[in-house]
N, C-alpha and C positions, 0 to 999 in steps of 0.2 A: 468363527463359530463351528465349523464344518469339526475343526482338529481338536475341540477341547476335550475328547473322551483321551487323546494323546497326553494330556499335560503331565509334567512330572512333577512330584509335590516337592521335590527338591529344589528344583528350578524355580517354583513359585514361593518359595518358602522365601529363597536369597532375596527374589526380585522383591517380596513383596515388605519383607526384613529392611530390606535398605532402603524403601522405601519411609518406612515408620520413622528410622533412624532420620533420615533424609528430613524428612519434616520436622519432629521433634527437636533436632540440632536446631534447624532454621529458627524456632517459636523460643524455646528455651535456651537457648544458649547464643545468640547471632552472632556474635563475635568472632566465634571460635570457626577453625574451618572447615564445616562440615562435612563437603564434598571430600574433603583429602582424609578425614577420620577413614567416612567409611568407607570409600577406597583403602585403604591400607589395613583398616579393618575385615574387607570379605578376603581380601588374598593371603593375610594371616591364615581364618577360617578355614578357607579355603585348601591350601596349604597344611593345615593340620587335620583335617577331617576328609581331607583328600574327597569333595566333592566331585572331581571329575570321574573317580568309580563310583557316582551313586549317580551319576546321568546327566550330572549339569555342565551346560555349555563355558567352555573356559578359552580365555582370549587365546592359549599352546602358545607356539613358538612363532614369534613377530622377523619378517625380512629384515634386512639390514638396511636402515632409513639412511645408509650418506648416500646424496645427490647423485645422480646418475645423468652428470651433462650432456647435452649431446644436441645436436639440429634433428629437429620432428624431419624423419623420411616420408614426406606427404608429396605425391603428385598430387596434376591437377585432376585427376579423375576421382582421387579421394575425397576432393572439394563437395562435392552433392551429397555424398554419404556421409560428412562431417555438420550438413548447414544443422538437424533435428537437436544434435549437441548444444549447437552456437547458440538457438536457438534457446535450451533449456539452461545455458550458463546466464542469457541476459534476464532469461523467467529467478534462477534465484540471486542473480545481484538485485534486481528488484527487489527480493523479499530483503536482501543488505539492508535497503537504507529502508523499506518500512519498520526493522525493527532497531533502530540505529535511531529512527524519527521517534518513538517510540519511548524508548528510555530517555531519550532527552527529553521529550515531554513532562516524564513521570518525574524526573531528577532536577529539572529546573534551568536548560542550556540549551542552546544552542549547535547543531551539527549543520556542516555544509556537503549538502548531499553531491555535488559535482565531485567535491576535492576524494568524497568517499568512492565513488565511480570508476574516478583517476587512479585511488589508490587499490580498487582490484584489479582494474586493469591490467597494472603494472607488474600487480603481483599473478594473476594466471598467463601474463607474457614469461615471468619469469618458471611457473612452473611447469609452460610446455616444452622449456630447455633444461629441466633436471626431472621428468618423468614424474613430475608430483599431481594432487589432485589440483581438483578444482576449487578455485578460495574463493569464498561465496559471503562471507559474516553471518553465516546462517543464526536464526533463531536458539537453539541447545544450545553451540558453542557461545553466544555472547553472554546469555544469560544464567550461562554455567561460570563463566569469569567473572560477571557480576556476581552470583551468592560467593566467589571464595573472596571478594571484597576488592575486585579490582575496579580502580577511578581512573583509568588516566592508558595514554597509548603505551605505556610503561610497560601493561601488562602482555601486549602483542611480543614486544619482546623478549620477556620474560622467557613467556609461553613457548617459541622459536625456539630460544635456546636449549631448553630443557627437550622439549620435545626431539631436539636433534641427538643431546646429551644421553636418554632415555634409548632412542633408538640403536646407538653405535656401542654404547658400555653397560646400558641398565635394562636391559628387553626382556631377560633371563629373570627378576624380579618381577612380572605383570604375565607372566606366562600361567599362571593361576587365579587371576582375574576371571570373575564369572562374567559371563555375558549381562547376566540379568541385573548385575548390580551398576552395569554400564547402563544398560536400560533405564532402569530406574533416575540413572542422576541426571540424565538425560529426561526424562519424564519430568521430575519435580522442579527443574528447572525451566523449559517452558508452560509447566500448570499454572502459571505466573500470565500467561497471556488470553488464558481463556477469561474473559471478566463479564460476568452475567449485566452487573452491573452496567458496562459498558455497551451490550450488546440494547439494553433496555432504552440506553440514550441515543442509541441508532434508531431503533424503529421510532423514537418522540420526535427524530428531528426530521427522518425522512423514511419511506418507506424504502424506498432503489437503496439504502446503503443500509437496513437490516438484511433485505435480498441478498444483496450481492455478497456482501459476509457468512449468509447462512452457506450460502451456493460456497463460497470457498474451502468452507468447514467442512461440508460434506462432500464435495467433490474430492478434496486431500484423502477424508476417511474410506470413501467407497475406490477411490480409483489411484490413490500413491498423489505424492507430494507437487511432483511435474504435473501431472496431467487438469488432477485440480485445479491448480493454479491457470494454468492455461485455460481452462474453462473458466475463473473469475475474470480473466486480463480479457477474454474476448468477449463477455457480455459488456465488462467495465466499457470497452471503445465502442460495444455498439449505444450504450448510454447515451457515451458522450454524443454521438453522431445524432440521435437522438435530439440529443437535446440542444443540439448546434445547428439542426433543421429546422426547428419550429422553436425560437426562443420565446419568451411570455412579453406579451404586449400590452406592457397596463397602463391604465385610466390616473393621471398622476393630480395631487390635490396640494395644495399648502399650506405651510404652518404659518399661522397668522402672527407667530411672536419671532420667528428668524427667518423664514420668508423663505425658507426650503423645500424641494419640491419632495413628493413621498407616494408610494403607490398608494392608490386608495385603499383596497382589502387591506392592508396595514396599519392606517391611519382616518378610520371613519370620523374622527372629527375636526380633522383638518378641514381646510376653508378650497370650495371648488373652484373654477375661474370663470369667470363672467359671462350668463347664459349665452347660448349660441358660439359658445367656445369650448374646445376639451383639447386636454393636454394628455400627450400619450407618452410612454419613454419604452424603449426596448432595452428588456432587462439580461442585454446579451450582447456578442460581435454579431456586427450587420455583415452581411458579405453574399457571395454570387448564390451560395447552396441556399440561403435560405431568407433572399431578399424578397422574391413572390409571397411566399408564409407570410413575411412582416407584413407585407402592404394589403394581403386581403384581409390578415387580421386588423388593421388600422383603418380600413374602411368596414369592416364589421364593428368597431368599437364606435367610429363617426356618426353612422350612419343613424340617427335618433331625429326625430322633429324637434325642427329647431336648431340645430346645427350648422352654423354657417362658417366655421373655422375650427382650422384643424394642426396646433405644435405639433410637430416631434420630436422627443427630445433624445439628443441622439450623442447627449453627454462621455458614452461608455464608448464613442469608439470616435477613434482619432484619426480615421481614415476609413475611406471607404475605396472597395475594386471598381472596378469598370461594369461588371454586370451590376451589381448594386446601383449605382447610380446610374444607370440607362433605365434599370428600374424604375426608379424615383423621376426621371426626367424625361418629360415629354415638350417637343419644341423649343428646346432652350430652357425652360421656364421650368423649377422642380415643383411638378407639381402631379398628384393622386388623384384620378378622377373618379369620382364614388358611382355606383351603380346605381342607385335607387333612391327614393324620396328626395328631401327637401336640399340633401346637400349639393347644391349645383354649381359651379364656378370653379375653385382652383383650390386643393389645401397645402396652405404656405405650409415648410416647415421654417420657423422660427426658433435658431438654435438658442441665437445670442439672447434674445429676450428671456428666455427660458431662464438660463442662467444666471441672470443679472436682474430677476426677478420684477421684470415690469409688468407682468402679467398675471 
């Protein structure tokens, strides 16, 4: 905002030019390939209207992209000034396979986000032995492959190729390349991921995941792409942590035609189990951080007149730690001693019965 009395109507003319073109192709013509039109269209332009003396930014003259092998001269002292990098290569592999997950979604397939892991790996191993960037599958670059109509790993290759080819014999062609028109295809090609729509079925389903999206959106805009991010990935784990201290401890009821057990606020007219009994299930892993949680909450769910028996159903977890169960277990015998009123004696947890629904 600060710079806009700066702006050049040249520069905004191209950006905002290739822009139109940009979408226009996309609507009216999809087939064709738009990206590469107008590419090849601004640096014609470009080139004959010689926009570089009327003020607009132009890609000049590109280094010479063959591989420069060689072993990283890295002591160990470089180590500590390296981790805030390391650190920011694994923040945008992360954004990799969100937007990897992403398109698969929208297109109808399947991706395995390990083997995509694997394969950046392998490939920022290999370009810290030829002085290359860092390869990320970022957001622009995939979905700039996607509108020139690429399906398949075919296109990585492709892409490699050319872009090597470009670099060593063809640089002296794109040396008239505006800036803004890079911008631009770069722009219209992730506008594809802001989806209002989408954003509307986050806050219906949950609130914490319209938050944390809004938080990512604006943290990117007000503070750059890394820092952003980092601010969504550290509220995302205090969430989790959150929510893996005090998991929900509900009131469970059953269906009287398949005998299933179901939280009750979900299912009000399921059938309860037989007075002076309540069935509870934790809708989560039990374990040592948040075993205390579970149990005062299950004697606050008990704890009614009338109460003389107490399930847990404790279907979701296939194991339990050692504090967890010291928890649960006093004298031998697992059992919750309740604080107050009528519950008095011992609450069985009954897993098997739960299950195999004789209750």
């Amino acid at each position: 905002m600060e710079n806009l009395d700066g702006t050049n109507g040249w520069t905004l003319a191209v950006g905002a030019g290739s822009v139109v073109v940009l979408v226009a192709l996309g609507r009216l013509a999809p087939n064709l390939p738009g990206t590469l039109i107008v590419l090849v269209g601004a640096i014609v332009l470009s080139a004959a209207l010689d926009f570089a003396a009327e003020g607009v930014d132009v890609v000049g003259e590109l280094p010479d992209a063959a591989p420069d092998l060689a072993v990283p001269d890295v002591s160990w002292g470089d180590l500590v000034d390296l981790l805030p990098a390391a650190l920011g290569v694994m923040v945008v592999s992360a954004e990799a396979a969100a937007v990897s997950r992403s398109i698969a979604a929208s297109q109808g397939y399947e991706v395995d986000v390990n083997r995509d892991m694997v394969a950046l790996g392998g490939s920022n191993l290999l370009a810290g032995f030829s002085s290359g960037f860092v390869q990320s599958g970022g957001a622009s670059q995939t979905l700039a492959a996607e509108r020139a109509g690429g399906k398949s790993q075919l296109v990585s290759i492709v892409a490699a190729a050319l872009i090597l080819l470009t670099g060593l014999f063809l640089a002296p062609l794109f040396e008239d390349l505006p800036q803004a028109t890079l911008a631009a295809i770069v722009i219209v090609a992730i506008a594809n991921f802001f989806k209002v729509r989408e954003l509307r079925r986050f806050a219906h389903l949950r609130t914490t995941a319209i938050v944390l999206a809004l938080v990512a959106l604006f943290g990117v805009l007000l503070f750059g792409v890394l820092p952003g991010l980092l601010i969504a990935v550290a509220l995302s784990l205090f969430e989790l942590l959150r929510r893996l201290s005090a998991p929900d401890v509900a009131v469970l009821v059953r269906d009287p035609a398949s005998g299933a057990w179901g939280n009750r606020e979900r299912h009000p007219g399921w059938e309860p189990p037989p007075a002076g009994t309540v069935v509870v299930g934790v809708e989560g892993p039990l374990f040592y951080a948040n075993s205390s949680a579970v149990k005062n909450r299950v004697l606050e769910l008990a704890a009614d007149q009338g109460t003389r028996l107490v399930v847990l159903d404790l279907s979701r977890n296939d194991e339990l730690d050692v504090q967890a169960l010291d928890t649960l277990v006093t004298d031998g015998v697992i059992t919750l001693f309740s604080s107050t009123l009528t519950l008095v004696g011992v609450v069985v947890i009954l897993l098997i019965l739960v299950l195999m629904g004789r209750i």
